[in-house]
Chimera marker file (.cmm) of the C-alpha trace (Angstrom):
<marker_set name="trace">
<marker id="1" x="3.447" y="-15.257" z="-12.376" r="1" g="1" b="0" radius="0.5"/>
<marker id="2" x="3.212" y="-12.418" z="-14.806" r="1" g="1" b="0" radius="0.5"/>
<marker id="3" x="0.109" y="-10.504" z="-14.238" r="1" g="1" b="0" radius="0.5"/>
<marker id="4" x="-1.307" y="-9.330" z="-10.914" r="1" g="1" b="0" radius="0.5"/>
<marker id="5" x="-4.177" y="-7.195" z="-9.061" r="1" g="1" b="0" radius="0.5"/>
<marker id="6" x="-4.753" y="-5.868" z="-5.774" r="1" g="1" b="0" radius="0.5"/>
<marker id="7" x="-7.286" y="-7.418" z="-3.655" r="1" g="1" b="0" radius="0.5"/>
<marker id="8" x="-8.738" y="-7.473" z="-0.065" r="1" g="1" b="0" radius="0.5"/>
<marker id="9" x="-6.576" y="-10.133" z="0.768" r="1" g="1" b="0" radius="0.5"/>
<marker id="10" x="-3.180" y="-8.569" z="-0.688" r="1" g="1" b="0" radius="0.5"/>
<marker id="11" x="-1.498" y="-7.665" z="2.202" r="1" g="1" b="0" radius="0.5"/>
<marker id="12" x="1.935" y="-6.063" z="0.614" r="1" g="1" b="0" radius="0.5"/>
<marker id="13" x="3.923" y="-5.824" z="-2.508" r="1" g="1" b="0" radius="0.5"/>
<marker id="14" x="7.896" y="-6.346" z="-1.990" r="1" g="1" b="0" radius="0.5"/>
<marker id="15" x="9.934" y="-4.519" z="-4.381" r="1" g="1" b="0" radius="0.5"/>
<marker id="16" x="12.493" y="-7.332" z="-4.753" r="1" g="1" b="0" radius="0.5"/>
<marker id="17" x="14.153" y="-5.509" z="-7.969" r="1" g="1" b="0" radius="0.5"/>
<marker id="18" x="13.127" y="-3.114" z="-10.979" r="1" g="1" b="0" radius="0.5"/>
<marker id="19" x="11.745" y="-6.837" z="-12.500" r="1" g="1" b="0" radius="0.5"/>
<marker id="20" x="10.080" y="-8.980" z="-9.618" r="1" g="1" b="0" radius="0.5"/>
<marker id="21" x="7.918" y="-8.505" z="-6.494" r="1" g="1" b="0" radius="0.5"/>
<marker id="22" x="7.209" y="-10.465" z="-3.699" r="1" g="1" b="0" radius="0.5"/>
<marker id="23" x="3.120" y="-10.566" z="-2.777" r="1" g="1" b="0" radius="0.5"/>
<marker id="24" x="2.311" y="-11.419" z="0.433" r="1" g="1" b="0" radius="0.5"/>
<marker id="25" x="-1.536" y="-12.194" z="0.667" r="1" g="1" b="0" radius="0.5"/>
<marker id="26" x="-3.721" y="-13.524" z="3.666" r="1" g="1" b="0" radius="0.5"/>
<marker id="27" x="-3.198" y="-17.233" z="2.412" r="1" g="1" b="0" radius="0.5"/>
<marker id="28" x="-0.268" y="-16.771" z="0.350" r="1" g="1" b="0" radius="0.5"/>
<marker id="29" x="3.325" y="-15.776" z="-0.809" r="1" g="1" b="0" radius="0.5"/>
<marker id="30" x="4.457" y="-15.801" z="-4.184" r="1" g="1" b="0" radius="0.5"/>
<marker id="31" x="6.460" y="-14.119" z="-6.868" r="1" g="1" b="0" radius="0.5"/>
<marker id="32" x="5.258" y="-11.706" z="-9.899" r="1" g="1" b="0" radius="0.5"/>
<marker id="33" x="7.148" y="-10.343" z="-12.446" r="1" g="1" b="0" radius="0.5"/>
<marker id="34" x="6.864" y="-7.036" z="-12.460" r="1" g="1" b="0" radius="0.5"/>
<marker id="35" x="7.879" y="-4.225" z="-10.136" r="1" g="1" b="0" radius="0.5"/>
<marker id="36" x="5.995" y="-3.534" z="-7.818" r="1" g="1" b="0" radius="0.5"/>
<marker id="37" x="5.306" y="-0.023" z="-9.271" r="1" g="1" b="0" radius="0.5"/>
<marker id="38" x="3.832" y="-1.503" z="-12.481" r="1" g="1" b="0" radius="0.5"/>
<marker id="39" x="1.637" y="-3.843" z="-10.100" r="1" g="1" b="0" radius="0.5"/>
<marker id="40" x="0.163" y="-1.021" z="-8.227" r="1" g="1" b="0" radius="0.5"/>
<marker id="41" x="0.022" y="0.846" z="-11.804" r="1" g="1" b="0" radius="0.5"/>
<marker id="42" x="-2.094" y="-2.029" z="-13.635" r="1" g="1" b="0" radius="0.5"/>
<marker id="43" x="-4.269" y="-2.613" z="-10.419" r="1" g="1" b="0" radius="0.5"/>
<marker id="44" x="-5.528" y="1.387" z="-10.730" r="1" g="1" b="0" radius="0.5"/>
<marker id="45" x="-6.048" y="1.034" z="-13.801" r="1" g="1" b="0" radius="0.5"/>
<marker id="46" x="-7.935" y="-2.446" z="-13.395" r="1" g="1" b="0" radius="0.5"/>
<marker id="47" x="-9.929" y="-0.352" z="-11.198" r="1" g="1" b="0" radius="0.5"/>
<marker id="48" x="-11.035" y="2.824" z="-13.646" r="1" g="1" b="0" radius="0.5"/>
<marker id="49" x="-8.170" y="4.574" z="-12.571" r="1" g="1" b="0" radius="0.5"/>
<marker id="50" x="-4.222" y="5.599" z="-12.842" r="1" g="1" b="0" radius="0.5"/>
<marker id="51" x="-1.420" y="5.242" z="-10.288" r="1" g="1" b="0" radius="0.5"/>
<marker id="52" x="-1.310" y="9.117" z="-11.430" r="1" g="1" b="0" radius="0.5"/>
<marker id="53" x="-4.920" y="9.983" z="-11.203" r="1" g="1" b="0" radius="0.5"/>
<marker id="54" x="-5.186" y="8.331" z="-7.688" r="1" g="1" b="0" radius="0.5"/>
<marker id="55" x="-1.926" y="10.213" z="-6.211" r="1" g="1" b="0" radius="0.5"/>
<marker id="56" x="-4.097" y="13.854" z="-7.272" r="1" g="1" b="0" radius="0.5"/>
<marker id="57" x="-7.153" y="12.311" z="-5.269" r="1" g="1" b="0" radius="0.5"/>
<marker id="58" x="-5.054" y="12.077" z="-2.166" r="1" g="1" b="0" radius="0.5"/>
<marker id="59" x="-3.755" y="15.234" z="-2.604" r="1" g="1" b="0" radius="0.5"/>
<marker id="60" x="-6.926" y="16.679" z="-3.043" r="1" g="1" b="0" radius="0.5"/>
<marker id="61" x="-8.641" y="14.811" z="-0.656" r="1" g="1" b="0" radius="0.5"/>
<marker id="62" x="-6.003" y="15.093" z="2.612" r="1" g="1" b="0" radius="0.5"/>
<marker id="63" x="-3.010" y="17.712" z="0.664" r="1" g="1" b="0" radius="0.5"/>
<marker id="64" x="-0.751" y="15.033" z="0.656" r="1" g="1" b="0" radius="0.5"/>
<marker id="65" x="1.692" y="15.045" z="-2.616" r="1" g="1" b="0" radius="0.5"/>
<marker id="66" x="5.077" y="13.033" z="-1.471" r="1" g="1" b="0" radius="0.5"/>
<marker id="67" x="4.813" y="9.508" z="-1.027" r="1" g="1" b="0" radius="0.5"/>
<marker id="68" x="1.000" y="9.735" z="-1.186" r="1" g="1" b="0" radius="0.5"/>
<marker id="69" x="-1.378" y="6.875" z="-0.122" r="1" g="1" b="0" radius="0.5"/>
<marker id="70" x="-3.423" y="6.002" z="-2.595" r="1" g="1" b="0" radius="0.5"/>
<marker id="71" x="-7.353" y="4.528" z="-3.001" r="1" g="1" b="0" radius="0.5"/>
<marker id="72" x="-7.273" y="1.704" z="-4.821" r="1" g="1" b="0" radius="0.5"/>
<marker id="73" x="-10.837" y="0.570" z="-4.849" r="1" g="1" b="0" radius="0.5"/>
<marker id="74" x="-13.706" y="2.702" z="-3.001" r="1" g="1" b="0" radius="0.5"/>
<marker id="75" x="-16.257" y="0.423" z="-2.300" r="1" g="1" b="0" radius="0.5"/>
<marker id="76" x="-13.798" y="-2.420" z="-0.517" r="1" g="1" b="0" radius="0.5"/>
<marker id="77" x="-11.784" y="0.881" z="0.885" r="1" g="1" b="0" radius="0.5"/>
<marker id="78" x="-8.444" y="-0.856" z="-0.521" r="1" g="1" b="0" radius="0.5"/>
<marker id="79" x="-5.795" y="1.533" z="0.814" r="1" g="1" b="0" radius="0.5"/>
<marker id="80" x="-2.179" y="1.433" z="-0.257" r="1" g="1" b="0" radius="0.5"/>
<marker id="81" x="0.655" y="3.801" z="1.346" r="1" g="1" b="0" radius="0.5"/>
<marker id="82" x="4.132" y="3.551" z="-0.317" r="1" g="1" b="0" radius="0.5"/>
<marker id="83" x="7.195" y="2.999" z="2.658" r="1" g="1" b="0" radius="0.5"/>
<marker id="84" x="9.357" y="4.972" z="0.399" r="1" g="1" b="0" radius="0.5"/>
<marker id="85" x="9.079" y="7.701" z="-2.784" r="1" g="1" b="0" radius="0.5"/>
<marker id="86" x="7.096" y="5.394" z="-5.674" r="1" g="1" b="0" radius="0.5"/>
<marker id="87" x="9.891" y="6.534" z="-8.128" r="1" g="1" b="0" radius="0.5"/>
<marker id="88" x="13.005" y="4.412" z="-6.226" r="1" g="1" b="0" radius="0.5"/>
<marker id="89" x="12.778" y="1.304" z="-7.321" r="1" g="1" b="0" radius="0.5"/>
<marker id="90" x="12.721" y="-0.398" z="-3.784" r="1" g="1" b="0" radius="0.5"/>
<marker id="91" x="9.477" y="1.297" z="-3.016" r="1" g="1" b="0" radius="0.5"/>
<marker id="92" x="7.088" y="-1.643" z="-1.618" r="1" g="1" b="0" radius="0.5"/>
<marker id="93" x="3.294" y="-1.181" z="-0.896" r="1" g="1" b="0" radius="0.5"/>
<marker id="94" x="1.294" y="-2.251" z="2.548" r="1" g="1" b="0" radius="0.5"/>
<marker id="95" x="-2.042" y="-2.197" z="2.458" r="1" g="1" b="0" radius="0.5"/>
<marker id="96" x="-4.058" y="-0.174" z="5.718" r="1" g="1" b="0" radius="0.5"/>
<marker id="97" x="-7.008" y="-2.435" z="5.778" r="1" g="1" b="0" radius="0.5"/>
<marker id="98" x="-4.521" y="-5.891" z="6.734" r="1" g="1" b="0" radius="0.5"/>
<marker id="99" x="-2.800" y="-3.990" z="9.337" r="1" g="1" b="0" radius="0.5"/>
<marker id="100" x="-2.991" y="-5.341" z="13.008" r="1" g="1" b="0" radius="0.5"/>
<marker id="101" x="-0.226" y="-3.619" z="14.528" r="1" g="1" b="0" radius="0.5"/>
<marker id="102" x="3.061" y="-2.559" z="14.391" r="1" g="1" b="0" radius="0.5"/>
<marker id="103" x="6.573" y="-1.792" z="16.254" r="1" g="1" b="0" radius="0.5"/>
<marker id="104" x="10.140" y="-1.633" z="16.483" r="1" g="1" b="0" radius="0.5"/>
<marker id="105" x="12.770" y="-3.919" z="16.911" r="1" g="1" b="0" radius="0.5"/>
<marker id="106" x="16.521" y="-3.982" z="16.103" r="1" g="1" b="0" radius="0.5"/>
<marker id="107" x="16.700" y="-0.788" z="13.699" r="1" g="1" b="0" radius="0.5"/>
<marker id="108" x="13.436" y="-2.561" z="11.727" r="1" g="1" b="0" radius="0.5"/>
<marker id="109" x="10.045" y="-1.965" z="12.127" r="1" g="1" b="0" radius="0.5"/>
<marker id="110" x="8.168" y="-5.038" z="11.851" r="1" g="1" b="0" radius="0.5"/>
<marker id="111" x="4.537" y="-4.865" z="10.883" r="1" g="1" b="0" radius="0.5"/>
<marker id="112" x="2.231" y="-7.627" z="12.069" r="1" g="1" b="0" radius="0.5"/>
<marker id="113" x="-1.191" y="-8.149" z="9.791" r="1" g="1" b="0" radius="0.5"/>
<marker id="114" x="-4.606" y="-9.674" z="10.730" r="1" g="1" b="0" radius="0.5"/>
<marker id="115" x="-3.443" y="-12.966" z="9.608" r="1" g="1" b="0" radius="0.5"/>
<marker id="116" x="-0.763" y="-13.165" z="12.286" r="1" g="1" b="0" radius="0.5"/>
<marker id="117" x="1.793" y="-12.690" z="9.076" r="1" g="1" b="0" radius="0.5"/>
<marker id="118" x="4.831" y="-10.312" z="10.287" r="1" g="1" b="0" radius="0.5"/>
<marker id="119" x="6.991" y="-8.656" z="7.765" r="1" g="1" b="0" radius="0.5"/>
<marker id="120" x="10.332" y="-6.999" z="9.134" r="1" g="1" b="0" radius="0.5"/>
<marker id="121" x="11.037" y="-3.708" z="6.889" r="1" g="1" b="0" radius="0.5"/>
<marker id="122" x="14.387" y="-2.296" z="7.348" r="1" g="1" b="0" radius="0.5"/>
<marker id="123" x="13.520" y="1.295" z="7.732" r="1" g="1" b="0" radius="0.5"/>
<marker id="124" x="12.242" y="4.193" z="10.837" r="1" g="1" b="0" radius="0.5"/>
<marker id="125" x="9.719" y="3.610" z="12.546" r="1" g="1" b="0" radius="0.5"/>
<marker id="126" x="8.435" y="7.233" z="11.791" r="1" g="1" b="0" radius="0.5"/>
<marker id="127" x="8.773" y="6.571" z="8.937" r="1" g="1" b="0" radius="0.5"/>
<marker id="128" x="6.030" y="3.995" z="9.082" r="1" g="1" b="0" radius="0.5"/>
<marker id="129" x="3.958" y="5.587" z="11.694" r="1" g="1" b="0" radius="0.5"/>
<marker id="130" x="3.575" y="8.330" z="9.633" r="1" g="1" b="0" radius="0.5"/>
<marker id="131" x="2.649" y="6.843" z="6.511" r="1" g="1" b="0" radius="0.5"/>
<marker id="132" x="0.315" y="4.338" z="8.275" r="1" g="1" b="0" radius="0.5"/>
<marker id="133" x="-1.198" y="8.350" z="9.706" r="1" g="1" b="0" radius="0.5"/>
<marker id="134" x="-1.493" y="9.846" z="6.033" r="1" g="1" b="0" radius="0.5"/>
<marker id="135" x="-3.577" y="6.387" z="5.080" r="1" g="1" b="0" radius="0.5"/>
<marker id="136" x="-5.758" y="6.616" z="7.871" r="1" g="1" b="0" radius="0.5"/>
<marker id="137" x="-6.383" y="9.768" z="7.246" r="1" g="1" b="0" radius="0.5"/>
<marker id="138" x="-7.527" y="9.276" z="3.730" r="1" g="1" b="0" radius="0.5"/>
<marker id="139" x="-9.858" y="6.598" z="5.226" r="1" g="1" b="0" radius="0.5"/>
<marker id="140" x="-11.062" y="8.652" z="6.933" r="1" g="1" b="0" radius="0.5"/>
<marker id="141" x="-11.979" y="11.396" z="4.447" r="1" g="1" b="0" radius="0.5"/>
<marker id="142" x="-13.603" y="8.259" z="1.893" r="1" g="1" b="0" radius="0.5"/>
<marker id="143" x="-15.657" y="6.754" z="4.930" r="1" g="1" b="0" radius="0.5"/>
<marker id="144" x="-17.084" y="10.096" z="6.089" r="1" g="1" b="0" radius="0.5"/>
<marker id="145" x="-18.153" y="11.086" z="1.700" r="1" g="1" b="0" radius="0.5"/>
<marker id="146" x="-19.361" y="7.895" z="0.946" r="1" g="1" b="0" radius="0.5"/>
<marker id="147" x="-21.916" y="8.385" z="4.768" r="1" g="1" b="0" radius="0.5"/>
<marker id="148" x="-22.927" y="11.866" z="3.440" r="1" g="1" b="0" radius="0.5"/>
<marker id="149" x="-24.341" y="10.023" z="0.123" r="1" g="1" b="0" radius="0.5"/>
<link id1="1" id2="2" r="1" g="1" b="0" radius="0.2"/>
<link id1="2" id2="3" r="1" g="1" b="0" radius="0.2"/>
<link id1="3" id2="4" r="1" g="1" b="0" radius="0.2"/>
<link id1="4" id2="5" r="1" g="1" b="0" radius="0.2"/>
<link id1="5" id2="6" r="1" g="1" b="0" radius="0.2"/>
<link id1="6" id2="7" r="1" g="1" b="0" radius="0.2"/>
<link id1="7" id2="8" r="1" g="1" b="0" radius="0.2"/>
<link id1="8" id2="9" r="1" g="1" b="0" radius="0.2"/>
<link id1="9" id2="10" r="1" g="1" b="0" radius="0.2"/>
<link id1="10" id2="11" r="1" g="1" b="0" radius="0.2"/>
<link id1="11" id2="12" r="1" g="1" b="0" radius="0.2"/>
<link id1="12" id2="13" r="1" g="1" b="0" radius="0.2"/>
<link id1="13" id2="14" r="1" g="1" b="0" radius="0.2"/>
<link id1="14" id2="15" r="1" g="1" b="0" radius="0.2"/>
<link id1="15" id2="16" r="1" g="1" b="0" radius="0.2"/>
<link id1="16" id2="17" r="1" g="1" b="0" radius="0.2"/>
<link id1="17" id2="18" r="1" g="1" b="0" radius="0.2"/>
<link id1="18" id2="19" r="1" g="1" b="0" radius="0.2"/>
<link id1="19" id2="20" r="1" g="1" b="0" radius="0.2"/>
<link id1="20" id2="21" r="1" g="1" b="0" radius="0.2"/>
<link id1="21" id2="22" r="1" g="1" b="0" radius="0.2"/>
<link id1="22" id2="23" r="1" g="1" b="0" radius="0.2"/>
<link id1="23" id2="24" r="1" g="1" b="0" radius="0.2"/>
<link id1="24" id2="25" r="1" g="1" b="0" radius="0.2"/>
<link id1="25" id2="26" r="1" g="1" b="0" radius="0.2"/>
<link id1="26" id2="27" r="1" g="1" b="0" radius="0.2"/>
<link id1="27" id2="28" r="1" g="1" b="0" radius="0.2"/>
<link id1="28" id2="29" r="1" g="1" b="0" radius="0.2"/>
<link id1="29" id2="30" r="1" g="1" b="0" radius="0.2"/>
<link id1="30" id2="31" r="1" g="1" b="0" radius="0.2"/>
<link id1="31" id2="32" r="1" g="1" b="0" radius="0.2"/>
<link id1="32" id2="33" r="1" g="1" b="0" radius="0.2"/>
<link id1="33" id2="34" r="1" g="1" b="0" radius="0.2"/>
<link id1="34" id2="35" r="1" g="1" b="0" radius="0.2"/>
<link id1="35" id2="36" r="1" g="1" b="0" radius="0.2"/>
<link id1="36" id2="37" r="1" g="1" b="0" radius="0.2"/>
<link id1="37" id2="38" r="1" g="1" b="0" radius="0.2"/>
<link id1="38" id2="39" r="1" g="1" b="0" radius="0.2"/>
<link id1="39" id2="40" r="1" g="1" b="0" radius="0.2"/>
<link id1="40" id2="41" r="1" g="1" b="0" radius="0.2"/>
<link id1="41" id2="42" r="1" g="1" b="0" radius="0.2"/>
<link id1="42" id2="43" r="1" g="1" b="0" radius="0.2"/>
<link id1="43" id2="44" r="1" g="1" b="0" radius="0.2"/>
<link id1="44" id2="45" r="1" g="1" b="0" radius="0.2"/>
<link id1="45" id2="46" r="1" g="1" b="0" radius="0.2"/>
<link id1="46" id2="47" r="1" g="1" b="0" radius="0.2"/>
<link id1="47" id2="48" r="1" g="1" b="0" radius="0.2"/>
<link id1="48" id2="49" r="1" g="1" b="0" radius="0.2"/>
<link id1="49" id2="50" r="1" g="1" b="0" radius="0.2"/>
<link id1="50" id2="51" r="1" g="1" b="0" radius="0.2"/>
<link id1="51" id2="52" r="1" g="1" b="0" radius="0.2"/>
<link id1="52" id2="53" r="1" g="1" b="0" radius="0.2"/>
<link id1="53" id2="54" r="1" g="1" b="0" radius="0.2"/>
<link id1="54" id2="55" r="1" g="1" b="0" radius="0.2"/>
<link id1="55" id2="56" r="1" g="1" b="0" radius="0.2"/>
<link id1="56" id2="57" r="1" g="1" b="0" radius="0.2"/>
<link id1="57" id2="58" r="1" g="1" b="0" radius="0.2"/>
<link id1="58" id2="59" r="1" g="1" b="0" radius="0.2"/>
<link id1="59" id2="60" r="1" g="1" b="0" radius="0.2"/>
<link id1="60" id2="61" r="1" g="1" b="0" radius="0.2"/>
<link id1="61" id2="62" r="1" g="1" b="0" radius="0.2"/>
<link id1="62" id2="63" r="1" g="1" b="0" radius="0.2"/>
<link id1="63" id2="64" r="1" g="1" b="0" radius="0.2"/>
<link id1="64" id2="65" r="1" g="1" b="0" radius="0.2"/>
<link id1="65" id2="66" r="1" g="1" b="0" radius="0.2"/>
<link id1="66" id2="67" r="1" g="1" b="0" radius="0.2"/>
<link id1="67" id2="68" r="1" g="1" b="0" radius="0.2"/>
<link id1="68" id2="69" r="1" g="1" b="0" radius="0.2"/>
<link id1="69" id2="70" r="1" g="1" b="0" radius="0.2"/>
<link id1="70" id2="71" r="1" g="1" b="0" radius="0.2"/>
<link id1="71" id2="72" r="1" g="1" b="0" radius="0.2"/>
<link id1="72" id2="73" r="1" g="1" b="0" radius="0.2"/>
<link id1="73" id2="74" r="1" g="1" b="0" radius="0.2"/>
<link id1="74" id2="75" r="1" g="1" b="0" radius="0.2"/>
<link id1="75" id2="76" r="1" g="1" b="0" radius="0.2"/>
<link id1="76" id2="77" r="1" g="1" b="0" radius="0.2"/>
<link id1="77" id2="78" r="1" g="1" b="0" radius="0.2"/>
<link id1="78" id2="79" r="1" g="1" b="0" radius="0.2"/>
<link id1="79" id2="80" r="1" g="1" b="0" radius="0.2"/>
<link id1="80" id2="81" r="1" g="1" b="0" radius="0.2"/>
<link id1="81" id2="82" r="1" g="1" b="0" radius="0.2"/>
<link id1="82" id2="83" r="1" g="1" b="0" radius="0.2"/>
<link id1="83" id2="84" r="1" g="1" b="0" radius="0.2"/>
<link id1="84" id2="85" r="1" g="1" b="0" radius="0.2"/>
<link id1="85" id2="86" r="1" g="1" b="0" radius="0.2"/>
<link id1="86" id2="87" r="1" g="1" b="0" radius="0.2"/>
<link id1="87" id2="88" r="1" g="1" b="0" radius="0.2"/>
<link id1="88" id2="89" r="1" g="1" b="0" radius="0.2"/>
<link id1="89" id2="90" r="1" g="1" b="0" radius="0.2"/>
<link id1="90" id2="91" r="1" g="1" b="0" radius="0.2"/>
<link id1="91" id2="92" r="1" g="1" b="0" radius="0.2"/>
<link id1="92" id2="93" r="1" g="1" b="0" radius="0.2"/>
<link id1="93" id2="94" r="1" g="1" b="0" radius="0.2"/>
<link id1="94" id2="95" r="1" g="1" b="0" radius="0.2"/>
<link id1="95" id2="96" r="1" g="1" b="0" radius="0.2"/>
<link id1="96" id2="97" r="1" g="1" b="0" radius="0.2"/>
<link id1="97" id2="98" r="1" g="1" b="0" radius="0.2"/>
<link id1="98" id2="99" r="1" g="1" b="0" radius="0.2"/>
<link id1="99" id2="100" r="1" g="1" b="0" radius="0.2"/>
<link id1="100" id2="101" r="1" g="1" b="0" radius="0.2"/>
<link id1="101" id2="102" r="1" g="1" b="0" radius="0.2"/>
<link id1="102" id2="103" r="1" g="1" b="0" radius="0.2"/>
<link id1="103" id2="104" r="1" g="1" b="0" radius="0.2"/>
<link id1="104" id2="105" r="1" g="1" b="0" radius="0.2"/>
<link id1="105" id2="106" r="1" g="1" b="0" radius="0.2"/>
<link id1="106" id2="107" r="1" g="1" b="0" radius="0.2"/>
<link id1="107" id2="108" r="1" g="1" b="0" radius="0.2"/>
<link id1="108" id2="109" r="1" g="1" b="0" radius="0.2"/>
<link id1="109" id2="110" r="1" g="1" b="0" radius="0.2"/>
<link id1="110" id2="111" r="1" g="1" b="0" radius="0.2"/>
<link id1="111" id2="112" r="1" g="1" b="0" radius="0.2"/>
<link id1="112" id2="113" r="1" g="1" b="0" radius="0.2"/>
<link id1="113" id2="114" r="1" g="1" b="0" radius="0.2"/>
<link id1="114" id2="115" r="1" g="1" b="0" radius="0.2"/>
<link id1="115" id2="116" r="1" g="1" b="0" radius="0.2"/>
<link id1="116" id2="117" r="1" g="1" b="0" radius="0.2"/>
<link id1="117" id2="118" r="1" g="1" b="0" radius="0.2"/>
<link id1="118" id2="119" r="1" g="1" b="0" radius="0.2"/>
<link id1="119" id2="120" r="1" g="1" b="0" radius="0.2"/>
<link id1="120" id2="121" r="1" g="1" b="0" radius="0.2"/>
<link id1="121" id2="122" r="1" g="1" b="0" radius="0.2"/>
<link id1="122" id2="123" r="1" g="1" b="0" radius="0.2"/>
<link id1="123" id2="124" r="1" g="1" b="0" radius="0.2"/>
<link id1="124" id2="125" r="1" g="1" b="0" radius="0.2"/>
<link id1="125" id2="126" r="1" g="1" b="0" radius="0.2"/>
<link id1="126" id2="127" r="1" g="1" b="0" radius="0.2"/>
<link id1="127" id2="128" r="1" g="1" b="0" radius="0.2"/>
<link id1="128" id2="129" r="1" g="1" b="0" radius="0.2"/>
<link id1="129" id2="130" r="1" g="1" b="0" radius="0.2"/>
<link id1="130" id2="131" r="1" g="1" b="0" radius="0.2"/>
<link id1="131" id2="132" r="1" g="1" b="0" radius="0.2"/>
<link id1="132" id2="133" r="1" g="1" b="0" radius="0.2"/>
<link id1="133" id2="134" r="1" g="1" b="0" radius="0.2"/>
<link id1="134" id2="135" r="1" g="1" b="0" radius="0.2"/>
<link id1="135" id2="136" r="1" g="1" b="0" radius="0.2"/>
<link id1="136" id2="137" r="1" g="1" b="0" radius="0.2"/>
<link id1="137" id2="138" r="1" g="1" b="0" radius="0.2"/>
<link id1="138" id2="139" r="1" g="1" b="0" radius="0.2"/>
<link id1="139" id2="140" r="1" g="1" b="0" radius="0.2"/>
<link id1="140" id2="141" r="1" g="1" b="0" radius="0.2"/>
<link id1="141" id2="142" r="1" g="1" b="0" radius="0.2"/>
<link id1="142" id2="143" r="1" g="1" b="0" radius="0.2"/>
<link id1="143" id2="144" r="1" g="1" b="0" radius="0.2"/>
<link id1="144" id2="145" r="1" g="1" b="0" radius="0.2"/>
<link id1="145" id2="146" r="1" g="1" b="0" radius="0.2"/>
<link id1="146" id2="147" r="1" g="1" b="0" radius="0.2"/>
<link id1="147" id2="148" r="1" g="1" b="0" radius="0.2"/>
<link id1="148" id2="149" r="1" g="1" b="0" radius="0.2"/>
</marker_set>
């Protein structure tokens, strides 16, 4: 598959390689070629936005500037956070929304989604705990503008 944008039902994008990612969605598995830096790239843009322009939001919106969580789409509050800097090329996306829990096991932290889908990553735990924090967060801040309106 060559072209790709986030939905509610993407529940990660795998870096594989600077070339190919690995989508996992509620119903689904498959393959895109592109990294997964250019996915989450075209899918801001799909959405009025820039990878770029949404990493300033977040940083406006909680102060958060390294390995920001981003908004992809406000109305369906489609929240990204990045498990490592988005400039490495092994940098994968999870989306908040899909999450159902998480913990750690063997060195990995292995995140389980609404579907019952589990995905091992091989990196801390607090690592993960605090990104899933920083997303949250942002949530938090969207939810509580969009009830003032």
């Amino acid at each position: 598959m060559e072209d790709y944008e986030i939905n509610e039902q993407t529940l990660a994008v795998i870096s594989l390689n600077n070339k190919k990612s690995k989508i996992f969605e509620s119903s689904d598995v498959f393959i895109v070629n592109k990294p997964a830096i250019k996915i989450m790239e075209d899918s801001c843009q799909f959405f009025g936005s820039s990878l770029s322009g949404r990493q300033k939001g977040t940083t406006s919106l909680i102060g958060v500037s390294h390995k920001a969580p981003i908004i992809i789409e406000e109305s369906r509050e489609i929240i990204f956070f990045p498990t490592l800097s988005p400039r490495k090329n092994a940098c994968s996306w999870i989306s908040l929304k899909n999450i159902e829990s998480y913990y750690n096991k063997n060195k990995s932290v292995f995140i389980k989604f609404k579907n019952n889908t589990q995905l091992e990553l091989n990196m801390s735990y607090g690592i993960i705990d605090n990104q899933i924090l920083r997303a949250t967060r942002l949530e938090s801040v969207l939810r509580s503008r969009k009830n003032e309106k």
